[in-house]
C-alpha positions in Angstrom: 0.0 0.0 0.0 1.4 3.4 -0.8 1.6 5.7 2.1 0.6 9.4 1.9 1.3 12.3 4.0 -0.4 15.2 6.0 -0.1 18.4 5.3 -1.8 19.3 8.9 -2.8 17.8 12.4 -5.5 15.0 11.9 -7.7 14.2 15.4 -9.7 11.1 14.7 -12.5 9.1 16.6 -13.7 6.5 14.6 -17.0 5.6 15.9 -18.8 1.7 15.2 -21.0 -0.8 16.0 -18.9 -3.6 17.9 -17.9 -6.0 14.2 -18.5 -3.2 12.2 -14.1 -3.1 11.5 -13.2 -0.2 13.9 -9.7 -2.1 14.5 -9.3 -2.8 11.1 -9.6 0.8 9.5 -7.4 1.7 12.1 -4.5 -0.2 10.9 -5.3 0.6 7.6 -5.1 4.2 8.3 -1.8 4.5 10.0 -0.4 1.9 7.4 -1.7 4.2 4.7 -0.4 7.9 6.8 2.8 6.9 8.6 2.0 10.4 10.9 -1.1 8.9 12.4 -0.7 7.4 15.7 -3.1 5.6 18.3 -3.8 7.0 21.4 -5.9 3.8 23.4 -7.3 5.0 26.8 -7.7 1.2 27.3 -3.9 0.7 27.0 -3.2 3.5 28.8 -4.9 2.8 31.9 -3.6 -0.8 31.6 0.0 0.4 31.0 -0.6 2.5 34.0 -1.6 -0.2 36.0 1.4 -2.6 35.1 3.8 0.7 35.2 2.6 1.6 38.6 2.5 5.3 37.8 0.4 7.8 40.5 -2.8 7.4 37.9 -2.4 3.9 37.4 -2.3 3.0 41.2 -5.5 5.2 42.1 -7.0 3.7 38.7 -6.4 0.3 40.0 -8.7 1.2 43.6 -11.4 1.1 41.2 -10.7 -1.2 38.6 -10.2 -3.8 42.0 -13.4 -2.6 43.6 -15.3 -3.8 40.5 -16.4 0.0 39.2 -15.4 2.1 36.6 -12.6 4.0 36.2 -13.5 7.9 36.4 -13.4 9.9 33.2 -11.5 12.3 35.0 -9.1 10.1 35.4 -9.2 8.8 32.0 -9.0 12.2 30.6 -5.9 12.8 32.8 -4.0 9.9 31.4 -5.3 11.1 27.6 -3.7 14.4 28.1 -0.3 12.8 29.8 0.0 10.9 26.5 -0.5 14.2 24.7 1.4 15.8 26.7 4.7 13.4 26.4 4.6 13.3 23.1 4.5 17.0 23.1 1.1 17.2 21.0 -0.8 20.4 23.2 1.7 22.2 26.2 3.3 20.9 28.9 1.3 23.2 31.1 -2.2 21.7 29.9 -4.5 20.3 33.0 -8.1 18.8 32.7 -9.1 21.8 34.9 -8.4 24.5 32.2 -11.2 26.4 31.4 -10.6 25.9 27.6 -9.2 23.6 25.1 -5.2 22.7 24.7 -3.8 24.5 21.6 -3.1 21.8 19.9 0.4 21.2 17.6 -0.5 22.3 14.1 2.2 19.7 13.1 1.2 16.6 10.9 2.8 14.5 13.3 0.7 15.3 15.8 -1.5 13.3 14.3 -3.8 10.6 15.9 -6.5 8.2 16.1 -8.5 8.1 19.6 -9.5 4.8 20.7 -11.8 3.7 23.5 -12.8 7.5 24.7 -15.2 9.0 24.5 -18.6 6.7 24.7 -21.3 9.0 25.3 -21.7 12.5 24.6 -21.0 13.6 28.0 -17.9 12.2 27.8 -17.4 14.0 24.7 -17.9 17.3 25.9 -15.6 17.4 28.3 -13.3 16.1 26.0 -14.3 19.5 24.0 -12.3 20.9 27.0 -9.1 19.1 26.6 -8.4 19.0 22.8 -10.4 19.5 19.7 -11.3 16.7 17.6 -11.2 17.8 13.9 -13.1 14.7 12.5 -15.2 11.7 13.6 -16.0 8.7 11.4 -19.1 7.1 11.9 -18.6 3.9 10.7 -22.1 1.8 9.4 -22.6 -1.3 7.9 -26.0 -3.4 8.1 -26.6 -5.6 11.4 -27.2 -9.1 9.2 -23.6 -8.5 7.7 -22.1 -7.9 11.3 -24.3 -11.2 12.2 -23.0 -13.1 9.9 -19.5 -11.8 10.7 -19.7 -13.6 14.2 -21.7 -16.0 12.8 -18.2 -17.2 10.7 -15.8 -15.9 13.4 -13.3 -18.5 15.2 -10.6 -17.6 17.6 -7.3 -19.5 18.7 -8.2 -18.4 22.4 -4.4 -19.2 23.6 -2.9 -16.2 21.1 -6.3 -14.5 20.7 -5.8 -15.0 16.6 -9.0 -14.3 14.8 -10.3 -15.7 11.8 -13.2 -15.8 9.7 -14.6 -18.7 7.4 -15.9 -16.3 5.0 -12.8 -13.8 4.5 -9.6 -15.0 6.7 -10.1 -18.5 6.8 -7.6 -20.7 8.1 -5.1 -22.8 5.9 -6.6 -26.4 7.9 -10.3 -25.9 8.4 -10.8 -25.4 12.3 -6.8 -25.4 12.8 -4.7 -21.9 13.9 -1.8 -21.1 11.1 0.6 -21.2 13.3 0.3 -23.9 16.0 -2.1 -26.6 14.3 -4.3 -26.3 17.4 -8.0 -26.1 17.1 -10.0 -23.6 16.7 -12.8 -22.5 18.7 -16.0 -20.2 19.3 -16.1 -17.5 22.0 -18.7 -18.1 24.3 -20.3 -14.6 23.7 -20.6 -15.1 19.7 -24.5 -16.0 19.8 -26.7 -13.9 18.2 -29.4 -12.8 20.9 -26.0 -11.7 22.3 -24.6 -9.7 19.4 -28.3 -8.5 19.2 -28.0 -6.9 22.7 -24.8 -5.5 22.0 -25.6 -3.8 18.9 -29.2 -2.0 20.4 -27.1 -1.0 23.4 -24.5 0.5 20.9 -27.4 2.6 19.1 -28.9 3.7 22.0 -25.6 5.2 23.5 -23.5 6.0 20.0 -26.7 8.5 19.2 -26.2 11.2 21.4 -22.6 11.3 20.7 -22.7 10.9 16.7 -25.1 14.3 17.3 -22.9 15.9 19.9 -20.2 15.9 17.1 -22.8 16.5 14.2 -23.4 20.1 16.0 -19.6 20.4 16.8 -19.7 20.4 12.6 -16.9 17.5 12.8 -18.6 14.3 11.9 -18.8 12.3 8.5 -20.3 9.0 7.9 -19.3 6.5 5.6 -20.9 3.3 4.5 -20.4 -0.3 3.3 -20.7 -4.1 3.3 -17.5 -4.6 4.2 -14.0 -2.8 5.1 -12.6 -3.2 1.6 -15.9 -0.9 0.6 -15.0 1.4 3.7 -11.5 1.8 3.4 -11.1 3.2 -0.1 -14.0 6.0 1.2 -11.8 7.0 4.2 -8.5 7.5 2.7 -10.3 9.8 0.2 -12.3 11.7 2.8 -9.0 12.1 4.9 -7.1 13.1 1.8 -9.5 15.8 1.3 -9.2 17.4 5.1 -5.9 16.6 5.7 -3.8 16.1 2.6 
């Protein structure tokens, strides 16, 4: 794949139905523009944890207790990874009154993963750094169904693969270690139905949050290889 370059800062959410590709466009993207880079609140509050930082310790109370980790506190370990990688001001704090001035640079480019889920969220993340474009990623419920439907795992490397479009070289056998192939337990479909309604109710609010913020675009398809093409020229239009 040939890679292109930004000519300014790219601040991405991609939003998604869980099996809608969210991880795949991803990779795609920074494959495609070598400046993107993924910022994961979920690894960062796990790196925390294992790294024993200050934020990782107190994160870890709750995490332990069985509740949710604050957004404050998520926020707060957002903004250290901006910070570090000296993307908005050393002297930025979660209790400033008004957004980070971002770097203009193209290398202060990113993809946000895992924050925020609700529009509440979002708006405070209004506070803390500008977000210049959210993808709303679609594609119809029966394809995602029949996504999971086809989906095995290799649950000791947590390889994926799919009977309809990765299918493994020994049918029910991983690639790599001949061993066999299973399904996770929480691949059913009244399952996957549950998930996806609960997605809608709670993606709504935030797809309009950023449709008034004048940020979001939606693209849509069958499948990633009908996404993908979509998003490089969308993102090639903003930032390129």
């Amino acid at each position: 794949m040939a890679t292109k370059e930004f000519k300014k800062a790219a601040r991405i959410i991609l939003v998604g139905a869980p099996g809608v590709g969210k991880g795949t466009q991803a990779e795609r993207l920074m494959k495609r523009y070598p400046q993107l880079s993924a910022v994961s609140s979920g690894d960062l509050l796990r790196e925390g944890v294992r790294s024993k930082t200050p934020l990782g310790l107190e994160a870890e109370t709750f995490i332990r207790s069985g509740n949710l980790v604050p957004d404050e506190m998520i926020l707060k370990l957002i903004l250290n990874e901006l910070k570090s990688k000296r993307w908005v001001s050393s002297q930025s704090s979660v209790t400033d009154t008004s957004p980070a001035e971002p770097s203009k640079s193209p290398s202060a480019s990113f993809i946000l993963d895992g924050f925020p889920r609700t529009a509440m969220q979002a708006s405070r993340l209004d506070s803390l750094i500008p977000i210049n474009l959210v993808v709303s990623l679609i594609t119809p419920v029966n394809i995602i169904l029949s996504r999971i439907a086809s989906r095995w795992v290799h649950a000791p490397s947590g390889r994926v693969y799919n009977t309809d479009f990765n299918a493994p070289k020994a049918k029910g056998k991983d690639d790599i270690t001949g061993e066999p192939l299973t399904k996770r337990t929480d691949d059913d479909e009244e399952t996957w139905r549950l998930r996806l309604r609960k997605f809608d109710e709670t993606s709504q609010p935030l797809l309009e949050h950023y449709g008034r913020k004048g940020v979001l675009w939606t693209v849509k398809g069958d499948s990633s290889d009908e996404i993908t093409p979509q998003l490089f020229q969308e993102l090639e239009s903003r930032f390129g």
